[in-house]
N, C-alpha and C positions, 0 to 999 in steps of 0.2 A: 504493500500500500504506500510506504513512504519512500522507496527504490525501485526505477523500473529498471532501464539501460541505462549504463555507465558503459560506456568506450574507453580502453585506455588507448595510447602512444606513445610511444619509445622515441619522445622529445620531449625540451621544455617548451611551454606553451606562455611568452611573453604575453600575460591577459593584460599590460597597461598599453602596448604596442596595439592589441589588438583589438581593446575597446578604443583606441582611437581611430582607426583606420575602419571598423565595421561599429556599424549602429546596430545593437543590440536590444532589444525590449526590454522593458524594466523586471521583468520578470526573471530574465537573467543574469546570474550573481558570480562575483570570483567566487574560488570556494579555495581554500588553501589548508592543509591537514599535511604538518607532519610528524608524522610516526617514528614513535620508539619502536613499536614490538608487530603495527599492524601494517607498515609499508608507509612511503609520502605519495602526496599528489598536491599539483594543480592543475585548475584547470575553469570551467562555464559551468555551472548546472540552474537548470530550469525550473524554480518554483513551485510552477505551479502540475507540469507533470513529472518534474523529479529525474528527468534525464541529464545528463551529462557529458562531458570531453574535460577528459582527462591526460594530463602530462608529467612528465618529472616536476619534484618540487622546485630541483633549482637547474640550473646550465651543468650538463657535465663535458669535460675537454672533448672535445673531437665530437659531440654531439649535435644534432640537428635541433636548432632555434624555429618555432615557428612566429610571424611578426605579424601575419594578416595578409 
């Protein structure tokens, strides 16, 4: 009921890059969780159906940035 889809991706996901380049609905929030014991993320998740995009919490070397 309160998780439907969640997407992950094997990148970091720049959400301040990316809420300026795309117009987003308010309904749409950073959501940022990191984990000691249950994994990080960041990433978009949607309110009101509770879906999601998710990425690494932070940049790792040689990894892919997504900007928008």
């Amino acid at each position: 009921m309160n998780c439907r889809e969640w997407v992950y991706f094997d990148c970091y996901i720049d959400t301040e890059s990316v809420s300026r380049t795309i117009v987003l609905p308010d309904c749409v929030q950073v959501h940022v969780h990191r984990g000691t014991h249950d994994g990080s993320e960041r990433g978009f998740v949607c309110m009101e159906c509770h879906d999601a995009i998710m990425g690494n919490y932070e940049p790792r070397e040689g990894g892919m940035i997504f900007r928008g």
